[in-house]
C-alpha positions in Angstrom: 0.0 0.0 0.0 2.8 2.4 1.0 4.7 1.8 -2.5 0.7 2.5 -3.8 0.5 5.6 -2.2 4.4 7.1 -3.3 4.0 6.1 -7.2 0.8 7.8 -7.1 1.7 10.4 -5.5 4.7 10.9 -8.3 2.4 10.6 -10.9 -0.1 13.4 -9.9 2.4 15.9 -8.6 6.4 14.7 -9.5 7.6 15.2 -5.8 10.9 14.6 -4.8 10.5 11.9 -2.5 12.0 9.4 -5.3 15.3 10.6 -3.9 14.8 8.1 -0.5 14.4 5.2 -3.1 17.8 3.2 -2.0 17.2 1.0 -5.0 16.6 3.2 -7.3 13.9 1.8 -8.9 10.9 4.2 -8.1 13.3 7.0 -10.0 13.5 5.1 -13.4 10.2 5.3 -13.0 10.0 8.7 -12.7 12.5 9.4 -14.8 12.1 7.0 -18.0 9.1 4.8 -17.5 6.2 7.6 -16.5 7.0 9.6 -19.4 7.6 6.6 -22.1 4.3 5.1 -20.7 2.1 8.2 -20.8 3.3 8.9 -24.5 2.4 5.6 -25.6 -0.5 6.1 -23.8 -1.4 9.4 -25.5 -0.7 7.9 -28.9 -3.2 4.3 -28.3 -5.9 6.8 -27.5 -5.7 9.4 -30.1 -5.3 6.2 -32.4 -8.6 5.2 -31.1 -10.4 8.0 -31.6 -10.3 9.9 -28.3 -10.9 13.9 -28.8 -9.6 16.4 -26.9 -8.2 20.1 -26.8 -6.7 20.6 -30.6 -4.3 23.6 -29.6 -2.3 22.8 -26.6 0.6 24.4 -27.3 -1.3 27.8 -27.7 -4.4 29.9 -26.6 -5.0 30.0 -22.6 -3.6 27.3 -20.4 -1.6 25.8 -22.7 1.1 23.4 -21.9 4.1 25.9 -22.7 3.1 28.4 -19.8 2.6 25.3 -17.5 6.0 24.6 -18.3 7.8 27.7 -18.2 7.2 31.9 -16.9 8.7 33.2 -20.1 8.1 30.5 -23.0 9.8 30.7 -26.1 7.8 28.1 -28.6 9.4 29.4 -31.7 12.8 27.9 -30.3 10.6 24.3 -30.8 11.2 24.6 -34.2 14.5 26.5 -34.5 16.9 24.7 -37.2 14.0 22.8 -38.2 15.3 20.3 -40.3 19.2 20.7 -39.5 19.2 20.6 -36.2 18.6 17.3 -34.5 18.2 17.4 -30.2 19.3 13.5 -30.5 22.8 14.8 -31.2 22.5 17.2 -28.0 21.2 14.7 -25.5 23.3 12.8 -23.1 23.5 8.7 -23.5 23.6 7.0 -20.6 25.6 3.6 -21.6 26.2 2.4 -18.3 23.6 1.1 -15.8 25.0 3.4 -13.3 24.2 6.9 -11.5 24.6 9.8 -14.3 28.0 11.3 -12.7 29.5 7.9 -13.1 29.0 7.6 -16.7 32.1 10.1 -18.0 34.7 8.4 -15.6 33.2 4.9 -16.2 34.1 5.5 -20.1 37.3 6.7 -19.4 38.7 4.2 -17.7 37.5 1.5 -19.1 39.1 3.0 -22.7 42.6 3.7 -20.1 41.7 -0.5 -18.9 42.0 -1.4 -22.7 44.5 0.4 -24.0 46.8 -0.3 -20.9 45.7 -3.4 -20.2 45.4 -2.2 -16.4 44.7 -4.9 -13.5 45.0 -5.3 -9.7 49.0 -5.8 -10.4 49.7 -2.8 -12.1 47.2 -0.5 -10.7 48.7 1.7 -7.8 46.0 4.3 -7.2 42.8 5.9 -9.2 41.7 9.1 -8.6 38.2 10.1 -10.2 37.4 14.2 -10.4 34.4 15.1 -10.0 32.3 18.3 -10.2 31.1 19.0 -7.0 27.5 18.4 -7.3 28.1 15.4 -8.5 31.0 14.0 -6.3 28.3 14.4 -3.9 26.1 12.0 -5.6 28.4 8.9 -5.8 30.6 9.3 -3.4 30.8 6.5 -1.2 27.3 5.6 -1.0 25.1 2.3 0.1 23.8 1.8 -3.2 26.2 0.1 -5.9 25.3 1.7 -9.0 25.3 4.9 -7.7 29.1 4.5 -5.7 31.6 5.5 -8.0 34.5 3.6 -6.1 32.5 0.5 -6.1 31.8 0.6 -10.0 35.8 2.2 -10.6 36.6 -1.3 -8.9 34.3 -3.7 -10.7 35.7 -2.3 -13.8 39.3 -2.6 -13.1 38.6 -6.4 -12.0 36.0 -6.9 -15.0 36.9 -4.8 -18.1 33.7 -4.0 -17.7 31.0 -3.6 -15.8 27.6 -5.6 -16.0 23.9 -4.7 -15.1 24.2 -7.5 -12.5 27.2 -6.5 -11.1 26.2 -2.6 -10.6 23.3 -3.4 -9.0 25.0 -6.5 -6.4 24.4 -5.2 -3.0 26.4 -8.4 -2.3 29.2 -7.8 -4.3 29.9 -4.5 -3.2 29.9 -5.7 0.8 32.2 -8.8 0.2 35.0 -7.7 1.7 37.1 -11.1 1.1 37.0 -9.6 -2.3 40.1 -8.0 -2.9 38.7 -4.6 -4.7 36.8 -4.2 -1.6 39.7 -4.2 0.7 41.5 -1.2 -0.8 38.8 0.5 -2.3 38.3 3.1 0.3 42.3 3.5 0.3 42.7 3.2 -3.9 40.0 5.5 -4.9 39.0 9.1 -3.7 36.7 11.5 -5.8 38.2 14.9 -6.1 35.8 17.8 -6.1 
């Protein structure tokens, strides 16, 4: 009832409570699945026939001044043609927090090219800005703790969607990443 109650309260108002979701899975809700779902959605029922306001984008209490104090719509089709937002969006390759994904790519391309392991590896240091050092620094959850995931993929090669999400992984401490994570890999802010 309780997980009733804070989806539905997410989907009528979009508060922030997602961010007290240790697993992470009420925010890909949030995040991906509410939005994908409700434009598929939209799309079944205008397919079967469903009217309803024909100019939501203009005239009074439209969508663009719910959205915004000072709209702009003629920036919606600015470069029209020539100018494709898929090229401006970030990918998210990784099954891991957003602030992991940069330094996650990086060394895993330094992991291949150097052919970097538990023998060779002295320290990693991971800079980060600020805001988001704050996010996956040393926390419970496994894909969002950046030394946990740093260590995975100097083990690995690479990191899977099982592995960033093992709760049990990341607590073995017989496992040898574990043991000198805390001392191998700070995140400079």
């Amino acid at each position: 009832m309780r997980h009733a109650l804070s989806y539905a309260a997410q989907q009528v108002s979009g508060v922030w409570s997602w961010v007290r979701d240790a697993e992470h899975i009420e925010k890909a809700f949030d995040f991906s699945g509410m939005g994908a779902r409700n434009g598929v959605t939209a799309a079944v029922m205008a397919q079967m026939g469903f009217s309803g306001v024909r100019d939501v984008l203009d005239g009074e209490h439209n969508v663009l001044i719910a959205l915004s104090t000072d709209p702009n719509p003629e920036e919606m089709v600015a470069g029209l043609g020539s100018r494709y937002f898929v090229t401006e969006t970030a990918i998210k390759p990784f099954s891991v927090g957003y602030p992991i994904q940069s330094p996650l790519d990086a060394f895993l391309k330094l992991h291949r090219e150097h052919g970097l392991s538990l023998d060779n590896v002295e320290r990693i240091v991971v800079s980060l800005p600020e805001d988001g050092a704050r996010v996956v620094n040393d926390r419970t959850m496994p894909d969002v703790n950046c030394q946990y995931i740093i260590a995975v993929a100097l083990l690995e090669g690479v990191v899977s969607f099982e592995d960033s999400h093992s709760y049990t992984r990341m607590k073995d401490r017989g496992c040898s990443m574990q043991k000198h994570a805390c001392n191998w890999w700070p995140i400079r802010r």
